[in-house]
C-alpha positions, 0 to 999 in steps of 0.5 A, a space after each residue: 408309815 406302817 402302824 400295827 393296831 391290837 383290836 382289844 376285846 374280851 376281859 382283862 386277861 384276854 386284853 392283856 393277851 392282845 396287847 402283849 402279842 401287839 407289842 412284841 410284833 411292834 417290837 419286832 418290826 419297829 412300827 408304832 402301836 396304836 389301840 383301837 380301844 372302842 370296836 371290841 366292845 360294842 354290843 359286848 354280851 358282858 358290857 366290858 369295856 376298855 380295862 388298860 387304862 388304869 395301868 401306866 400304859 403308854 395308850 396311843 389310840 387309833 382313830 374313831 373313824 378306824 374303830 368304826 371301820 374295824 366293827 363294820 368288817 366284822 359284821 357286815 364285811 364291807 371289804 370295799 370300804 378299805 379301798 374307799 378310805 385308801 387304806 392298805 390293810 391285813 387282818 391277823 388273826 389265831 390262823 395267821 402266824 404272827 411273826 410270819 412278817 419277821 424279815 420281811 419287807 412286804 409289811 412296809 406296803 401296809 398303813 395298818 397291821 391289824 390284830 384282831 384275835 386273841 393270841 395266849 402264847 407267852 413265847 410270842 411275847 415272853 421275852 419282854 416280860 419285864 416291860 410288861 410287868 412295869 406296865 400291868 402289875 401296878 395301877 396308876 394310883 391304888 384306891 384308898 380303900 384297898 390298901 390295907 388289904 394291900 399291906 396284908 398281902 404284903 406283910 412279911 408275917 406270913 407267906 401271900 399265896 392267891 387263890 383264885 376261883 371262877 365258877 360263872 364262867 359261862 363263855 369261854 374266851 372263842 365265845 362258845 358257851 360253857 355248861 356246867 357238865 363242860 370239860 373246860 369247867 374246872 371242879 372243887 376237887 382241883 382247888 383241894 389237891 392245889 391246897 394241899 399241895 401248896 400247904 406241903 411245901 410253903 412255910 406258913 401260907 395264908 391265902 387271898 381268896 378271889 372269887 367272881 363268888 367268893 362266898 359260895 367259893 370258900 364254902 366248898 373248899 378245904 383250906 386245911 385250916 389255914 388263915 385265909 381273907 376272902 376279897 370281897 370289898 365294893 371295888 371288886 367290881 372293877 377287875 383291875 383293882 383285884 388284879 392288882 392284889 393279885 399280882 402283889 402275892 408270892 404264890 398262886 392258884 389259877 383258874 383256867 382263866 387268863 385273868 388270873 394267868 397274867 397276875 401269876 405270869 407278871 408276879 412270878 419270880 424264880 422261886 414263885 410256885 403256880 398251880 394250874 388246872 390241866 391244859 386240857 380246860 384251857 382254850 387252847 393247850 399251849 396256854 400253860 408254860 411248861 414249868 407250871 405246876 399241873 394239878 389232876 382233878 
């Protein structure tokens, strides 16, 4: 039986991104999901590693062999290793229409469908947004010692508004590198025009600040003398955690960065107000959904 794999890699944004376009293909053509949890990883220049566990996800893993075989092509593209392992397979990736499967039966001669890119378009996806929110807006279990930071957030004395910086983003998602006088780096004067507008419309906002550097991040930003509580506890360490934070405020400022983009698109409800940077600092344009806020730096 046909078994569609998603190759992850990358951050927790971008395993969000694979995981999602793999399950709504599997959706699609009713075909069973495996992940190859190991590939992606090997060698990582950031040493990131599998990040979907914590989260309640259903986590069947392909084969050690399969992984294996999967880094092998990438690197040394021993295509005749397939045919050896009797194994009928077609690589996806950004070039290959992901849907292009859809009512057809040509895909029922595959063992495997491999995923092996990273798709950052909510409309492959968006219409199983609700399976993915129970899947990834919450952990397992919240490490204790999170959670008063957790009650803040939630508290109904003020309005939670995420505010999220990243300012060592040295590669991007393709694997270029990213210099400080890059298009894609995005400047304080977005964070302060997001402020301001945000202060404009919410009632009473008090801001999370999540930083890879928080404090030189709250340094350079004007907050309007807003409360705010800057996240900088030991388990930062671990990006799910944070995320999880993330995902339990009411309103957000992104960076151009798909970790803070899946807890704006998990969290957000009708009146849920995201603020983005243009789409011009994103890998790719279509990133962004339309009804977003787009603030001009």
């Amino acid at each position: 039986m046909t078994k569609i794999v998603c190759r992850l890699k990358g951050g927790l944004g971008n395993q969000l991104f694979i995981y999602a376009s793999a399950f709504a293909l599997s959706k699609i053509l009713s075909l069973e999901l495996q992940l190859d949890i190991y590939s992606g990883f090997w060698f990582d220049r950031y040493k990131r590693h599998y990040n979907l566990g914590v989260f309640p996800v259903p986590q069947k893993k392909c084969s050690f062999i399969l992984s294996i075989l999967i880094k092998m092509r990438e690197k040394l593209n021993f295509s005749f290793l397939w045919s050896y392992f009797d194994t009928v397979v077609v690589f996806i990736d950004e070039k290959f229409d992901l849907f292009k499967l859809k009512g057809s039966h040509s895909f029922k001669k595959l063992n495997y469908i491999i995923i092996d890119d990273i798709f950052q378009n909510e409309n492959l996806f968006k219409i199983h947004r609700r399976d993915l929110k129970d899947r990834f807006s919450k952990l397992k279990s919240m490490p204790e010692q999170v959670c008063n930071t957790l009650e803040q957030i939630c508290s109904d004395k003020h309005t939670a508004i995420c505010l999220h910086g990243r300012l060592l983003r040295a590669y991007s998602s393709n694997g270029k590198m990213v210099h400080n006088g890059d298009a894609r780096v995005v400047t304080y004067t977005y964070y302060d025009k997001s402020v301001l507008n945000i202060c404009s419309i919410v009632e009473n906002p008090h801001f999370f600040i999540f930083s890879d550097s928080p404090q030189d991040f709250i340094k350079q930003i004007n907050l309007q003398g807003r409360p705010f509580t800057v996240i900088h506890h030991e388990l930062s360490q671990f990006p799910e955690v944070d995320f999880s934070l993330m995902c339990a405020c009411q309103h957000f400022i992104i960076s151009n960065s798909t970790y803070s983009w899946w807890a704006a698109w998990l969290s957000e409800k009708p009146h849920t107000i995201i603020i983005s940077p243009e789409r011009k600092f994103w890998d790719e344009a279509d990133t962004v959904p339309n009804h977003w806020t787009i603030i001009k730096s």
